[in-house]
C-alpha positions in Angstrom: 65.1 -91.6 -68.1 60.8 -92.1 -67.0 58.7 -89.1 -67.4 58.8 -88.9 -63.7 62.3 -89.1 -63.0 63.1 -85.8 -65.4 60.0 -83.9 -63.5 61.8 -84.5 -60.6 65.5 -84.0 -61.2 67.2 -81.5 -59.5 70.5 -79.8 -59.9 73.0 -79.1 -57.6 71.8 -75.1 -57.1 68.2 -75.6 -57.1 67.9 -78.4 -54.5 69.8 -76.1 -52.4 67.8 -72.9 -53.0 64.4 -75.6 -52.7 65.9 -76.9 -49.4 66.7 -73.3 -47.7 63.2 -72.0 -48.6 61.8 -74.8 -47.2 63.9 -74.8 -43.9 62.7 -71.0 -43.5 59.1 -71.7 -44.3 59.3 -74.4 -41.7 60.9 -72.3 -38.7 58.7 -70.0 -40.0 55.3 -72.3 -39.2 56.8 -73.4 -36.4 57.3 -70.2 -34.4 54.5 -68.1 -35.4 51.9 -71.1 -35.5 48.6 -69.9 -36.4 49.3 -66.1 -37.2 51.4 -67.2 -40.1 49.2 -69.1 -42.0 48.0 -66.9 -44.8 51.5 -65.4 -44.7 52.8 -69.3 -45.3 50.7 -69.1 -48.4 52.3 -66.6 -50.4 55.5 -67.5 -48.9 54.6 -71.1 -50.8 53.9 -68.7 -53.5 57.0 -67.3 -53.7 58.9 -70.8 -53.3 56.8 -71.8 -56.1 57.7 -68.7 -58.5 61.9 -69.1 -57.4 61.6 -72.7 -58.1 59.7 -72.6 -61.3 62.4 -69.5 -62.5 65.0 -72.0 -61.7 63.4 -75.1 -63.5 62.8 -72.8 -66.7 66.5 -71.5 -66.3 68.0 -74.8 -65.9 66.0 -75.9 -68.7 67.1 -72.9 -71.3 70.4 -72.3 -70.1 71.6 -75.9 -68.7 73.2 -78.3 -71.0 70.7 -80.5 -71.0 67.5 -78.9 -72.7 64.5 -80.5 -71.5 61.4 -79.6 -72.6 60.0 -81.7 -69.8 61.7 -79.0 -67.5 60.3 -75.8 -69.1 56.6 -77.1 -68.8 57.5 -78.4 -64.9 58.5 -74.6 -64.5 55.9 -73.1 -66.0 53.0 -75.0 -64.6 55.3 -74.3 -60.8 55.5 -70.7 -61.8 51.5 -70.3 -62.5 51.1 -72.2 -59.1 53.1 -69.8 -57.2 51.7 -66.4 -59.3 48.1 -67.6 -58.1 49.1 -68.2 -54.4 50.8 -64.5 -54.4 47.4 -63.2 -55.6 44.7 -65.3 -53.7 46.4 -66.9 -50.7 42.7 -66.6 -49.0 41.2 -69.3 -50.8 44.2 -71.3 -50.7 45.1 -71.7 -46.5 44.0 -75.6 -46.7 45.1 -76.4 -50.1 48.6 -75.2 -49.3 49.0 -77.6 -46.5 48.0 -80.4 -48.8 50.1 -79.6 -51.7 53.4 -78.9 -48.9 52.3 -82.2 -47.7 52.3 -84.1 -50.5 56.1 -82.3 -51.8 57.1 -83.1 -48.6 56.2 -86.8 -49.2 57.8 -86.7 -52.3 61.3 -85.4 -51.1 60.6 -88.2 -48.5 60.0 -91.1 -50.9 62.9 -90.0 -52.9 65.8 -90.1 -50.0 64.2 -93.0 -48.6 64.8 -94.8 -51.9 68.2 -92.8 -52.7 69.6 -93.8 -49.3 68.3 -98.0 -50.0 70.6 -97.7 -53.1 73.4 -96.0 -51.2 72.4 -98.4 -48.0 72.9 -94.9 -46.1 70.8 -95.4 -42.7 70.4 -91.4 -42.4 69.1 -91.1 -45.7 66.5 -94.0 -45.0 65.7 -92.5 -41.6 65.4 -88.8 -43.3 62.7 -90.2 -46.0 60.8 -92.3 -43.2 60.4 -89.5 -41.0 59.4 -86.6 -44.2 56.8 -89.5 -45.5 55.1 -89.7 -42.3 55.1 -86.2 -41.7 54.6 -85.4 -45.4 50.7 -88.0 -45.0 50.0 -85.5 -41.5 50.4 -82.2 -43.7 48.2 -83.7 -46.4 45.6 -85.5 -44.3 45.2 -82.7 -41.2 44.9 -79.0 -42.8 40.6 -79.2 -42.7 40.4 -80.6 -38.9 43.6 -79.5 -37.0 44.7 -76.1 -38.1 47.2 -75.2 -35.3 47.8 -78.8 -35.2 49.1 -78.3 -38.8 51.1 -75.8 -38.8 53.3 -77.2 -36.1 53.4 -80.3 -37.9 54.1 -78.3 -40.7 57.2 -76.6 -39.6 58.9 -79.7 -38.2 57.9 -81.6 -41.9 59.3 -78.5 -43.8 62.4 -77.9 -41.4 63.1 -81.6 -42.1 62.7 -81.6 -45.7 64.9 -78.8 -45.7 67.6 -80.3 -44.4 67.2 -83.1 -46.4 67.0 -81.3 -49.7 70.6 -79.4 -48.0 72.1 -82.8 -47.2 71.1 -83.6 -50.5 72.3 -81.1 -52.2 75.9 -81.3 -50.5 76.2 -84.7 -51.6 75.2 -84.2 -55.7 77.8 -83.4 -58.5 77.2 -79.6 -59.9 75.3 -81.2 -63.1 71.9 -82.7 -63.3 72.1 -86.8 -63.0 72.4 -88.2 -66.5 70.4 -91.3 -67.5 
């Protein structure tokens, strides 16, 4: 297994807990539009801290011990502690990094559901790549604009880290 591929494993629990939290913070951007955007921030903060607890848990306490795992989790960890304590400086940033996660979770159902020729899964990671480029590209000239691109993008990765998550065995994927 790549360097990449064990950054970016999941298991069963935390693609669930990671696709949740991202459903909430996009209804959350969605309704509330510009109002929630510092809010959004340390809400990405906490994501950030839960998901980087999970990695290092996973990592300590799954059977398969990847060092790889603990540093993902730190690094994720730090992230979120710094967007709890300065989410001012962070408003734009936050879109971009959302953006680019979201573009991730898009690339990787687009090419999970070309293996498993599964048209959904295809038409899930289209639509979170194209949204995914909008949150990364529009935070410094389209503010409202972003945060209602920003909910649909989360909402949808959301349910595609759930769908996801429905479909996976209870252990990490083994290489």
């Amino acid at each position: 297994m790549n360097f990449l591929e064990r950054v970016f494993r999941h298991t069963k629990t935390s693609t669930m807990v990671s696709g949740v939290l991202l459903a909430l913070l996009g209804i959350i951007s969605f309704a509330y539009g510009e109002e929630t955007v510092l809010g959004l921030v340390r809400l990405a903060g906490i994501i950030a801290i839960i998901l980087g607890i999970c990695r290092i848990t996973d990592a300590i306490v799954g059977s398969d011990r990847d060092k790889t795992q603990v540093g993902v989790g730190i690094v994720t960890l730090i992230v979120g502690l710094v967007l709890m304590l300065a989410p001012d400086a962070f408003i734009n940033i936050v879109f971009i990094i959302l953006g680019l996660v979201v573009l991730g979770i898009g690339i990787t159902a687009f090419d999970e559901g070309k293996e498993k020729s599964s048209t959904r899964d295809v038409f899930c990671g289209v639509c979170d790549m194209i949204l995914g480029v909008l949150m990364a590209i529009a935070p410094f000239a389209f503010i409202h604009v972003v945060t209602i691109i920003s909910g649909i993008a989360l909402l949808v990765a959301g349910i595609t880290e759930i769908a996801a998550s429905m479909a996976m065995e209870n252990d990490p994927i083994k290489h």
